[in-house]
N, C-alpha and C positions, 0 to 999 in steps of 0.2 A: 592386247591387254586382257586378261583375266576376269571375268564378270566378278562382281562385291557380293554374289553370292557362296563364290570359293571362300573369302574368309570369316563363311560363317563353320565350314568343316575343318579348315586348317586355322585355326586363328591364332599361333604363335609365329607361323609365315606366313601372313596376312599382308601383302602391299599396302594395304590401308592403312593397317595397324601403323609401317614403315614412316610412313609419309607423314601419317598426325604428330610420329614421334618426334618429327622435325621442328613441332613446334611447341615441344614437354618444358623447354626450359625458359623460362621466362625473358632471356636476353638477346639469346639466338637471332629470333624475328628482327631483334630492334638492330643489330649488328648488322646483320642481311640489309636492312632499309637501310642503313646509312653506307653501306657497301655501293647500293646503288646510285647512288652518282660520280661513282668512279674510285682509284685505286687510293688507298689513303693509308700515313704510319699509323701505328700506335697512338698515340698521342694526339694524332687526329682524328682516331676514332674515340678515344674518349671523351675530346672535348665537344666532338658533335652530339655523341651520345646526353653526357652529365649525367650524372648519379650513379656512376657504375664504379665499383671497383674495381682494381688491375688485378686482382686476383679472378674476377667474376670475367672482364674481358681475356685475359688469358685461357682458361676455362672455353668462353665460349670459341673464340679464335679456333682453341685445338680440335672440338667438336666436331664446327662446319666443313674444318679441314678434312677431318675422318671422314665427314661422307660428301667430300668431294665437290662440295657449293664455295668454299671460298681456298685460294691460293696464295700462299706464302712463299714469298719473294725476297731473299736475300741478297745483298749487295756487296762484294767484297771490298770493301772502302773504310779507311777511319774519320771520324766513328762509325761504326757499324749503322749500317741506314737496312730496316726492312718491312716491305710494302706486304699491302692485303690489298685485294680485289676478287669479285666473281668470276667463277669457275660459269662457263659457258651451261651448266646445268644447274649453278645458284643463280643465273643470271634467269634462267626460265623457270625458277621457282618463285622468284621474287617479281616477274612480271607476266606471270601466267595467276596460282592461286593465291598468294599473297596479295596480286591486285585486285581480285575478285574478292578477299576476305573486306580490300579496304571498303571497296566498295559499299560489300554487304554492312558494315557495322558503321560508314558514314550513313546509311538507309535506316537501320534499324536497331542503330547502339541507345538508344532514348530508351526504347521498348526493353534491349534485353537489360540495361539498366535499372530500369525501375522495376522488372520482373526479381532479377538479386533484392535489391533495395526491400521489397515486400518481401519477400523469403527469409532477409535480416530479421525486419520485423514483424514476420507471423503476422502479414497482413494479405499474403497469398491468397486467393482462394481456393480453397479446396475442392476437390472433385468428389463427388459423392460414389462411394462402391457398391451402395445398395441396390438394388434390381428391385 
């Protein structure tokens, strides 16, 4: 693996960049988590998810597929029945740093919470740049 200081000279082919970009879209992550307890339709991923749109699940669906973390499984049968489940490389996404994220923000989601919250309301404290 490449040291993270390569994408400070190449940073439009950054592995990092790659990686973080996995988790740009708001729903991706939550798709991935409900992915993990096993292979599930449409319909049951909405309804584990809630509040998502089938437009917004379709979306996401297509994404994870493109890079290769979740696999679409069709069935030749009427009605047409077709599965989602992790890709052997979503599956170690979702239980390598996704578990470490949960980790991190079960430890310390209070803090970066209320770091936002003051930042809403200009309650932050500021750092002083004078010398």
């Amino acid at each position: 693996m490449a040291p993270m200081s390569e994408c400070h000279e190449v940073v439009a082919d950054c592995r990092l960049r790659a990686a973080t970009e996995l988790f740009a879209h708001t729903w991706d992550p939550v798709v991935l988590a409900a992915l993990q307890r096993g292979q599930h339709r449409r319909h049951e991923l909405r309804a584990a998810i809630g509040g998502m749109s089938d437009k917004a699940l379709t979306e996401s669906l297509r994404r994870l597929a493109a890079n290769g973390l979740v696999e679409r499984r069709a069935y030749a049968q009427a009605p047409p029945r077709v599965d989602y489940r992790l890709t052997g490389l979503g599956r170690s996404l979702v239980d390598g740093p996704m578990t470490a994220l949960a980790r991190w923000i079960a430890e310390h989601g209070d803090e970066l919470f209320e770091a936002q919250e003051n930042a809403r309301t200009g309650a932050a404290s500021t750092i002083s740049t004078r010398s």
